[in-house]
N, C-alpha and C positions, 0 to 999 in steps of 0.2 A: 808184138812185144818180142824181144830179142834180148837174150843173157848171155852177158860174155861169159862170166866161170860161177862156177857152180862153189861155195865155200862152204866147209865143213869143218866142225871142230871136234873132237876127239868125245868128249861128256856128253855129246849131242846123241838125243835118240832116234835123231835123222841120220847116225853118220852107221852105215851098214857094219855087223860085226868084221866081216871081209877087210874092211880098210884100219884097223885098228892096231894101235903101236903099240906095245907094251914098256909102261915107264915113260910114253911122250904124251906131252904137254901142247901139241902144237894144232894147228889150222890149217887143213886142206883146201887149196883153189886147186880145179879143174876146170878145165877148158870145156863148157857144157855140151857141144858137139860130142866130144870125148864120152864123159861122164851119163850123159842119155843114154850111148849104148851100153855101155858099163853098165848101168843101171837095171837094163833090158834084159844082157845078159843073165846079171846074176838073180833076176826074177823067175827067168823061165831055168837054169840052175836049181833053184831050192824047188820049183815045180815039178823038175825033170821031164822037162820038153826037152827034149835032144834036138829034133832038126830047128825050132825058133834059138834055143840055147847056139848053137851053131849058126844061123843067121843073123844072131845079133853081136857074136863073134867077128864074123868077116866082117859085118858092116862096121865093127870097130876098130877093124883091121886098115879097111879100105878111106875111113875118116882120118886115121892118121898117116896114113901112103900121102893124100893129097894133102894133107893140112889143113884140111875144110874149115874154117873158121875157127883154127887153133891160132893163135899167138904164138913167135917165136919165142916170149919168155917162158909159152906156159908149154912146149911141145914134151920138156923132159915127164910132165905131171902123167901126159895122154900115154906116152907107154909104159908110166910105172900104170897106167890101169891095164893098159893091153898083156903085163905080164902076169899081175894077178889075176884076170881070166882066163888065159892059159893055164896058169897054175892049177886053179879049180876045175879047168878042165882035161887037164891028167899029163900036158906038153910042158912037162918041167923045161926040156932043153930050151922049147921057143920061150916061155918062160924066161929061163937066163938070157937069152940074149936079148928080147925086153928090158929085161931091169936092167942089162951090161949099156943098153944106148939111152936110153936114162940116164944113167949115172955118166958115161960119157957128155953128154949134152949138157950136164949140171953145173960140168969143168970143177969138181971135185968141191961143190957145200958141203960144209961139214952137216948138215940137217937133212939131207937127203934121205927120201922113204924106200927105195928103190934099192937103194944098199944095206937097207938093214933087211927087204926082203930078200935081195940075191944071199945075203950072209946065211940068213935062216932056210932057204929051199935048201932040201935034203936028199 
């Protein structure tokens, strides 16, 4: 079995607190290649596994280098997640410029999550 994107809606007790908008109403698709390691990530994250947290990093790193089974419509989704991983993992800069080629690649939606996260990184 094979799933293209992974969708989530904000109300959902499936949708992690990590991905969550404040005051948005909306529905997450991710490109489930993407979102497995995302996943991964922020499991071993709340555990504090540092070197799995760290390898499920790069591998999320290295699934959107190649675009393994991302969609061109869905590539902007796979780095707003590759920024919030960073994020949580303390690389505010790579961070920013995650969410900057996100929102680049959006070609400027007004809906874009990536921009409301670059807005809020501190």
């Amino acid at each position: 079995m094979f799933v293209d994107s992974v969708r989530l809606t904000v109300n959902s007790s499936l949708t992690p607190d990590e991905l969550s908008m404040e005051g948005g109403n909306i529905t997450y698709l991710f490109p489930s290649t993407a979102y497995a390691y995302f996943f991964s990530f922020l499991s071993h994250h709340h555990l504090n596994n540092v070197r799995q947290c760290q390898d499920s990093l790069e591998g999320l790193e290295l699934v959107i280098a190649e675009r393994y089974l991302i969609p061109n419509w869905n590539t902007e989704d796979a780095y707003t997640l590759l920024g919030i991983a960073l994020e949580l993992h303390g690389d505010k800069e790579s961070a920013r410029q995650a969410f900057l080629q996100s929102v680049e690649i959006s070609e400027g939606e007004s809906h874009n999550f990536a921009t409301w996260r670059l807005l809020s990184l501190n």
